[in-house]
N, C-alpha and C positions, 0 to 999 in steps of 0.2 A: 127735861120734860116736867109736866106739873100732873099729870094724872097717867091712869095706865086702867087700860080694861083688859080682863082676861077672861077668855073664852075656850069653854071645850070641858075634858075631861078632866082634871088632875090626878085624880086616881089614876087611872090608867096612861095616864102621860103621853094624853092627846088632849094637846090645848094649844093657843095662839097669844100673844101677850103684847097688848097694844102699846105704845109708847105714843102721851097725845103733849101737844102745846096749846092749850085753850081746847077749842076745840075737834082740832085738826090732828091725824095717825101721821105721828113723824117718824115712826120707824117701830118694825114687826119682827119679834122673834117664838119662836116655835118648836114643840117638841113632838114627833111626831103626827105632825101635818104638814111636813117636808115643803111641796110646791107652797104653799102660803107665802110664805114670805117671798122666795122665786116671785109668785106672782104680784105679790105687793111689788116689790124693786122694780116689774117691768110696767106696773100701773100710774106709779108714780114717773118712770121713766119717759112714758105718755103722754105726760100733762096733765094727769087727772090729780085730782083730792082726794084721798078718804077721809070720812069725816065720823066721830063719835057714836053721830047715833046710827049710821048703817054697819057700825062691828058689837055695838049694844044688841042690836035685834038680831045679826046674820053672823055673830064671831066668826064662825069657820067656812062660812057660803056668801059673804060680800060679794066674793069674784064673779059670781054666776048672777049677780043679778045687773 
């Protein structure tokens, strides 16, 4: 990966930690927002992209929009 966005709490260790290549999310890990990454693996299992700037604006609510 060449960048990483992380989203959420840290303090309280709820957050989501993006793994990007350019600017594409190649892989999601997470601490206490358990389904996240669940849901990324079956987003990406889909066909879909997630892409930089919808986990910049939505870190932990991408999935719902």
């Amino acid at each position: 990966h060449d960048d990483t966005v992380i989203g959420g709490n840290l303090e309280n260790l709820e957050f989501a930690c993006n793994y990007l290549i350019s600017l594409t999310v190649v892989t999601v890990t997470t601490v206490g927002v358990d389904p996240l990454a669940a849901q990324y693996a079956e987003f990406i299992y889909n066909g879909n992209t997630l892409h930089k700037k919808v986990v910049i604006e939505n870190p932990l609510s991408w999935q719902k929009n």
